[in-house]
C-alpha positions as CSV (number, residue, x, y, z in Angstrom):
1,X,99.7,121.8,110.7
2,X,100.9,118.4,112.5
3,X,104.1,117.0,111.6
4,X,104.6,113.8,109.3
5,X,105.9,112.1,112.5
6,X,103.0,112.8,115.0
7,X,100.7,111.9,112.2
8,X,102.4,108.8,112.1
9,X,102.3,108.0,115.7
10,X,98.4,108.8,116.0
11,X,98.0,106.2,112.8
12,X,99.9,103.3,114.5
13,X,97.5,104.2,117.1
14,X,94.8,104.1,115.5
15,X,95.7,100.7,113.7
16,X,97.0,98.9,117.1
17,X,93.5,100.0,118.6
18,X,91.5,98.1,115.6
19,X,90.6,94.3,115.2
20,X,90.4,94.6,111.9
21,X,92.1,96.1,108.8
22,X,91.3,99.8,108.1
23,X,90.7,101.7,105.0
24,X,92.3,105.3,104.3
25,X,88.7,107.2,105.3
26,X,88.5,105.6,108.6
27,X,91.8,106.1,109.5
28,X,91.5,109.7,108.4
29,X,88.5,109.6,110.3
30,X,90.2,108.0,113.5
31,X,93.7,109.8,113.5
32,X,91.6,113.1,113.7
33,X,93.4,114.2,110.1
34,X,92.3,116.5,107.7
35,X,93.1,115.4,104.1
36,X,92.0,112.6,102.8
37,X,95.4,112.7,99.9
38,X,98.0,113.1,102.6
39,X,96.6,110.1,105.1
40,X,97.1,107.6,102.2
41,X,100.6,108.8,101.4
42,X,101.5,108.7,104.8
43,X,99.8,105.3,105.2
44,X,101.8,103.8,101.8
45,X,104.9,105.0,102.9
46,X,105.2,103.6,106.6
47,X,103.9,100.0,104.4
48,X,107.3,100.4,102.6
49,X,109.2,101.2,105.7
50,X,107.8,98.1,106.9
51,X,106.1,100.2,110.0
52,X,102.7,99.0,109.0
53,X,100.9,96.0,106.9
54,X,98.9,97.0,103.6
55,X,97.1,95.2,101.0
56,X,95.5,96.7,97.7
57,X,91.7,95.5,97.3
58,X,89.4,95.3,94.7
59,X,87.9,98.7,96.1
60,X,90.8,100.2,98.0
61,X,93.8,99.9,100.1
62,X,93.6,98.6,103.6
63,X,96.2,98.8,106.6
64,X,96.9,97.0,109.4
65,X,99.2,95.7,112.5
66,X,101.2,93.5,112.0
67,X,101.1,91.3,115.5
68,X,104.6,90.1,115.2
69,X,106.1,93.3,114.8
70,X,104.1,94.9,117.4
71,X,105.3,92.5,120.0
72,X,108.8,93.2,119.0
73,X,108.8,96.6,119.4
74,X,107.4,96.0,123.1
């Protein structure tokens, strides 16, 4: 079983890769992970380390980049 931390990596992957915001399924989908439970805590918990952005919808959650952050890190 990956680690919380390579998981991680492949999701800001995933999210830097993508013009537009992603929902849990297709980052599941994208990040080549298995349960559909563990993406979304993983995804809600780098949102409040302030890795990634995330919004709550009328149907979901979706996650994305933030631009600003990603040019700082660079």
């Amino acid at each position: 079983m990956p680690d919380r931390g390579s998981c991680k990596e492949r999701i800001v992957q995933v999210l830097e890769n993508s013009l537009i915001p992603m929902d849990v399924e297709n980052v599941r989908l994208n990040a080549g992970m298995k349960n559909w439970e563990s993406t979304k805590s993983i995804l809600l918990e780098m949102v409040l380390q302030g890795a990634i952005r995330g919004q709550r919808t009328s149907r979901s959650w979706i996650f994305w980049m933030d631009d600003e952050s990603s040019k700082d890190e660079g």
